[in-house]
C-alpha positions, 0 to 999 in steps of 0.5 A: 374104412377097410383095407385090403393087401394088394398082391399086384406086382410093383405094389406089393406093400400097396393097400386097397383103401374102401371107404364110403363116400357120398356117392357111393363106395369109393375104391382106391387100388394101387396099380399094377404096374406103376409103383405110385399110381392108384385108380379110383372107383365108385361103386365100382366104375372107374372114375379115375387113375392118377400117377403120383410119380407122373401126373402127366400120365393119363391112363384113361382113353377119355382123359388122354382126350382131355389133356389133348384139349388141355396142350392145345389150348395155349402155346406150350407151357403157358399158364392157363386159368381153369375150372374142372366141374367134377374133382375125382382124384383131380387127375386134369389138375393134376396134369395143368400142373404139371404140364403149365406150372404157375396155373391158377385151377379150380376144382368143384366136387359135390362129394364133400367125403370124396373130396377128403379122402382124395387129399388124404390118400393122393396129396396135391402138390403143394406147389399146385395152384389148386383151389377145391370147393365143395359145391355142385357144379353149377352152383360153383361154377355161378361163382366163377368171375365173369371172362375169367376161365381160360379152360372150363372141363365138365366130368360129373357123374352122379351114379355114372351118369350127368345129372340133368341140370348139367346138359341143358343150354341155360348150364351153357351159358354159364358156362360162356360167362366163366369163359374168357374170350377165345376161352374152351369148353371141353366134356365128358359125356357118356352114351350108347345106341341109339345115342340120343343124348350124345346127339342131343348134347352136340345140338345143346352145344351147336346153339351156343358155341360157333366152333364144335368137335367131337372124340371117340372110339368109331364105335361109339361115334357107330352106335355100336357100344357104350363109352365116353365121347370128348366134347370141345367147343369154344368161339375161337377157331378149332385146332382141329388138324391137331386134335384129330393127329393126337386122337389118331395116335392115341393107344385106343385110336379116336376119331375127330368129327367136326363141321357139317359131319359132326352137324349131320350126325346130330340128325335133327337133335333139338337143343336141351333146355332146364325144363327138358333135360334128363340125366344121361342113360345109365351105363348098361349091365356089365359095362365096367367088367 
């Protein structure tokens, strides 16, 4: 493991923490303006920013999105059941917890070596009812209780891109097995121009849940530049008025495409199967600079 003072105002007796993990080398580097809060990198891409002090604050734009979908989920406050494929530095859970005391969460992270240096540099709560298993996401989530999952979240990078096993519509369905009735899905997916994947994701998800939506930046949803896009389907109808009001408002503003838009821009997408699925494109050259 390596350490590196950090200069940064607030943090000053802070320390960078480097140690290789799994997938990669993993950073952690103490924010500059919040005096418990560090980002986590893998070889240099941000993964994720947790806040000690304030799990309820979410730094990234694509994790803001994420804890939309988490409050309109459920009435406020109300406990929820959830699965997150991908752990990170466990940012969502952290924020379930916070946001719904007394959930119930489980946590899949393939990097085992992650996974510890996670808990070791940013403990969980204790108090959080936050269960983290070393699996691969399918696998894990192959272990998930039929109906069980009020929220199922799917973050998976390996490399900075999802591995292909986790796009196809046979992951869907198990997916729609973990789910309790009026459950949501909701996951990060990453693309640029010409947006092949990201098409190709909304036409895997249409053939399986009856209600879509999509949140990005317009110029991703443009094919104008790479970034995440947030996915949210469930059977149950949409807060759709509300998610596009909290996008709208968010720092980074975020578009909300549903229905027959979000339908056409599928331009004629076929659904992915286990035999066709890829891996989503890798980030272009200096994305993360």
């Amino acid at each position: 493991m390596a350490r590196g003072r950090s200069s940064a105002r607030g943090q000053a007796a802070a320390e960078a923490v480097t140690e290789q993990v799994d997938g990669g080398t993993a950073r952690l580097v103490p924010d500059r303006d919040r005096s418990r809060a560090w980002t986590l990198l893998i070889d240099e891409a941000p993964q994720s920013h947790v806040d000690l002090d304030d799990p309820a604050h979410l730094s990234f734009e694509y994790q803001r999105r994420f804890g939309h979908v988490v409050d309109l989920a459920a009435p406020p406050g109300r406990p929820l059941k959830a699965v997150h494929l991908g752990g990170g530095a466990f940012t969502l859970a952290r924020y379930v917890a916070a946001t719904r005391p007394r959930s119930t969460q489980q946590v899949v992270e393939r990097d085992g070596a992650l996974v510890q240096l996670v808990r070791r540099e940013l403990p969980l709560d204790p108090r959080a009812r936050i269960r983290v298993r070393t699996a691969d996401a399918r696998e894990g989530l192959a272990k998930v209780p039929e109906g069980w999952a009020d929220l199922v979240v799917a973050d998976v990078f390996s490399g900075a891109r999802t591995p292909a096993h986790l796009t196809s519509t046979e992951f869907l369905d198990e997916v729609r097995r973990a789910l309790a009735p009026g459950g949501v899905y909701t996951a990060n997916l990453a693309d640029g121009p010409p947006l092949t994947h990201l098409r190709g994701q909304i036409a895997t998800a249409a053939a399986r849940f009856a209600g879509l939506a999509l949140i990005a930046d317009p110029a991703v949803l443009r094919g104008k530049r790479f970034g995440n896009a947030v996915l949210v389907a469930s059977d149950a109808p949409l807060p759709i008025a509300e998610l596009t009001r909290r996008a709208a408002s968010d720092p980074h503003s975020g578009r909300v495409r549903h229905g027959r838009e979000l339908t056409d821009f599928t331009g004629g997408a076929v659904p992915v199967t286990d035999l066709g699925a890829v891996a989503s494109p890798a980030p272009p050259a200096g994305t993360f600079r």
